[in-house]
C-alpha positions as CSV (number, residue, x, y, z in Angstrom):
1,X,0.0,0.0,0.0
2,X,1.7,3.2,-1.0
3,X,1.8,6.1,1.4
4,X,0.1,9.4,1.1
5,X,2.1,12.2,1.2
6,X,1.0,16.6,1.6
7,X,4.3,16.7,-0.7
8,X,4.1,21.0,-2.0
9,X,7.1,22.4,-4.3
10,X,9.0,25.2,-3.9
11,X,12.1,26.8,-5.5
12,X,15.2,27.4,-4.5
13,X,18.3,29.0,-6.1
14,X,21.4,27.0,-4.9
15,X,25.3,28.3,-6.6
16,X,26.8,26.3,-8.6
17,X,29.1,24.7,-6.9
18,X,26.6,23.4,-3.9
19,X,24.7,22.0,-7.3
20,X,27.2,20.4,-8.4
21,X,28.4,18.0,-4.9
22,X,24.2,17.8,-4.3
23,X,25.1,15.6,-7.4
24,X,28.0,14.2,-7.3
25,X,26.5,12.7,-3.6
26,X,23.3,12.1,-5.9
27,X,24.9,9.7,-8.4
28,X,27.1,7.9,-6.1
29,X,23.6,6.9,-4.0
30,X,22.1,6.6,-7.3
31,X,19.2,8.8,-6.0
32,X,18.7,11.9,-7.6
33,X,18.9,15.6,-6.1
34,X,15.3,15.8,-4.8
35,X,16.8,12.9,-2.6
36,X,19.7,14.3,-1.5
37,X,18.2,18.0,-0.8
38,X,15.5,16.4,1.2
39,X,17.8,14.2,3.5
40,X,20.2,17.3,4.1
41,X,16.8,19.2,5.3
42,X,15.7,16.9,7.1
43,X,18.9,16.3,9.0
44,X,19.2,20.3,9.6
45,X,15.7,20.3,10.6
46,X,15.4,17.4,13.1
47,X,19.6,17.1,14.6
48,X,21.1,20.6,13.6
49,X,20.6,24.5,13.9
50,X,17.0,23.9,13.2
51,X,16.2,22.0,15.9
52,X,18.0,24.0,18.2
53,X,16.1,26.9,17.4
54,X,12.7,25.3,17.8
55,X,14.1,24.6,21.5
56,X,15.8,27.7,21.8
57,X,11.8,29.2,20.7
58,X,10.0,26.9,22.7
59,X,12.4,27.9,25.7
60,X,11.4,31.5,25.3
61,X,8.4,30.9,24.6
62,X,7.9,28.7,28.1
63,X,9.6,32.2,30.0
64,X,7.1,34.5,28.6
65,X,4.4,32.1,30.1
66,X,6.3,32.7,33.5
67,X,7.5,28.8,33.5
68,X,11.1,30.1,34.1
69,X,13.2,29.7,37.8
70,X,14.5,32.8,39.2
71,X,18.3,33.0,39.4
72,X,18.0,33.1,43.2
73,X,16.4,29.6,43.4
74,X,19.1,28.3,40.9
75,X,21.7,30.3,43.1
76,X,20.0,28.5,46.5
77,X,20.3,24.8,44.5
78,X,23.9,25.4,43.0
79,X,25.3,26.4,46.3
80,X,23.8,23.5,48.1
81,X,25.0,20.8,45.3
82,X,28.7,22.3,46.3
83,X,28.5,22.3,49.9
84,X,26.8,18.3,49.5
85,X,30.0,17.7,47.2
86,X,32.5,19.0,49.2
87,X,31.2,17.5,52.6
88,X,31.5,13.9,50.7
89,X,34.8,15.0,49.6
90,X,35.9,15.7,53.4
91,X,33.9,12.7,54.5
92,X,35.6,10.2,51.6
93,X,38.9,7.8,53.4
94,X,41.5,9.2,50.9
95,X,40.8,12.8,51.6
96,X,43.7,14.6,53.3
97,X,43.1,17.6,55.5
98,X,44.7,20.7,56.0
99,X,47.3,20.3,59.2
């Protein structure tokens, strides 16, 4: 059963010499450049700069809802995750003290 796709077109104008490795990488997969355009959007869109601006928006977007911790709780957590470290560190048997 074949798969139904919402496929829409849309032009581009790519130099030259970006056309030209699109198909070089095109004829070695023996796919052609549609192929090869798609996988490199798809790649930026779901593991690259894309994605990390959809966090970065949906990050913002979750501080102008008032979502966000105040710096003075992250402060209050920070300096008790180093005090908790460094008593462990004193407490551990190979720790040397100060004389």
């Amino acid at each position: 059963m074949g798969r139904i796709q919402d496929d829409n077109q849309t032009s581009i104008h790519v130099p030259s010499e970006m056309l030209a490795t699109i198909d070089k990488i095109a004829a070695v997969m023996e796919r052609d450049r549609t192929w090869v355009i798609l996988r490199a959007l798809r790649h930026y869109l779901e593991n690259g700069e894309g994605r990390e601006i959809r966090e970065d928006a949906a990050g913002l977007a979750s501080l102008d809802r008032g979502e966000g911790v105040g710096f003075e709780t992250v402060m209050d957590e920070v300096d008790e995750i180093i005090c908790k470290a460094k008593a462990r560190k004193t407490a551990s048997p190979g720790s040397r003290s100060a004389v």
